[in-house]
C-alpha positions in Angstrom: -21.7 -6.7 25.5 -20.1 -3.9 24.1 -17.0 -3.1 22.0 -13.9 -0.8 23.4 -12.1 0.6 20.8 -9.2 3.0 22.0 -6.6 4.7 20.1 -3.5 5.4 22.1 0.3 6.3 21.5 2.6 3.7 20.1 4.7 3.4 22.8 2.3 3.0 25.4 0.8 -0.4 23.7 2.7 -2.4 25.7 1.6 -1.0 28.9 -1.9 -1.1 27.9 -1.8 -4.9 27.2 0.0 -5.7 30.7 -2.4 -3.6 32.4 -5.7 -5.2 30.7 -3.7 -8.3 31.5 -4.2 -8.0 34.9 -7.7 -7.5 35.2 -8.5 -10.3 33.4 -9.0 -8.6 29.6 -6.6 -10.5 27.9 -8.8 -10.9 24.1 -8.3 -7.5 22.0 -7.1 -6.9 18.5 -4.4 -4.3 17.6 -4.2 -2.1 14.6 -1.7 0.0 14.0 -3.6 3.6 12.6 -2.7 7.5 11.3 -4.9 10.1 12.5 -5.0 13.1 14.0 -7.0 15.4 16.7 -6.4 18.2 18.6 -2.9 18.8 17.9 -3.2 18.9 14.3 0.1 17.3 13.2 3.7 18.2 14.1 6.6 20.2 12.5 10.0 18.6 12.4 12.8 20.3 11.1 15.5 18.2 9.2 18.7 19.7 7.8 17.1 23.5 7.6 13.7 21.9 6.0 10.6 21.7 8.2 7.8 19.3 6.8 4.9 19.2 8.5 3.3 15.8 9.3 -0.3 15.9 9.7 -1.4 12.0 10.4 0.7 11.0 12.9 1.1 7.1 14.2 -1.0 5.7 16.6 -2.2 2.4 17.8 -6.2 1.1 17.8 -6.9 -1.3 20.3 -10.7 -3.4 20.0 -11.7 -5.7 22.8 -15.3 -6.9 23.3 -16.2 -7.0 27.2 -19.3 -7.5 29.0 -21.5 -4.3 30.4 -20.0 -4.8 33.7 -16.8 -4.3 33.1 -16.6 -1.8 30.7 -15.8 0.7 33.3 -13.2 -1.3 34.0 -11.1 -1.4 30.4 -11.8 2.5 30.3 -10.3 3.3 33.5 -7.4 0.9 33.1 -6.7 2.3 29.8 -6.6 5.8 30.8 -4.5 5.2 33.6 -2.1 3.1 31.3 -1.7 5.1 28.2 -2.0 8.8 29.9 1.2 10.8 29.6 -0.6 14.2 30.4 0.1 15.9 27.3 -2.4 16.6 24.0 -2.0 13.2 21.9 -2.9 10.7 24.1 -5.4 9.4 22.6 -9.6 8.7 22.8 -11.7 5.6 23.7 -15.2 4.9 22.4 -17.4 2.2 23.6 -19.8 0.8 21.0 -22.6 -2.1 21.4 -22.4 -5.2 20.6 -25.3 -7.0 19.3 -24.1 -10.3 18.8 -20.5 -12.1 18.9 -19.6 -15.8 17.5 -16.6 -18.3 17.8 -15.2 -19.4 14.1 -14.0 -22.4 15.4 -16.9 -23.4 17.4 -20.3 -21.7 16.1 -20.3 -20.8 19.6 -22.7 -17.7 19.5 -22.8 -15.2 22.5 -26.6 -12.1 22.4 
C-alpha cells in the first residue's frame, strides 16, 4: 500500500474529489495547508500598498491506495487539478507499512 499525498490549489478540490470519485478512490482526508514553491509568494497591491504574501493557501489531500493503482490517483490528479500555470501543486507517494480500522481492529500489511 502506499500513501498519496498531493497538495493542489483550493479551488480545484472539488474537481479532484469528483474525479477520484470516479475511479473508485473515494477514502482521502483533506487538510487545508500554507506553503509555498516555485513562485515564491505573490504581490498584491491594495489602496497604493503592496504586501507581499509568501505562504499562500493550498489544499493537502492523503488517500491510502493499493500498489496497483497508485498510477491511477497520480494521473487523475494531475489531470484534475492542472491549470498550466506555476502553483499547481506537487504529489508525493509514500509507503505504507501497515493500516488498521478504529472501529473494527481490522488490520490490513
Amino acid at each position: 500500500m502506499k500513501m498519496v499525498q498531493a497538495i493542489i490549489r483550493p479551488e480545484k478540490l472539488d474537481e479532484v474529489m469528483k474525479a477520484l470519485g470516479e475511479k473508485g478512490l473515494v477514502a482521502l482526508t483533506v487538510t487545508e495547508v500554507r506553503g509555498r514553491g516555485e513562485q515564491k509568494g505573490i504581490a498584491l497591491e491594495f489602496r497604493g500598498v503592496v504586501t507581499i504574501v509568501d505562504l499562500l493557501p493550498k489544499v493537502k489531500i492523503e488517500l491510502v491506495v493499493e500498489d496497483d493503482r497508485v498510477e491511477t490517483a497520480i494521473g487523475t490528479i494531475c489531470s484534475s487539478a492542472r491549470t498550466g500555470t506555476v502553483g499547481d501543486g506537487k504529489i508525493f507517494v509514500l509507503p505504507v507499512e501497515q493500516m488498521a480500522k478504529v472501529r473494527t481492529g481490522e488490520t490490513w500489511r
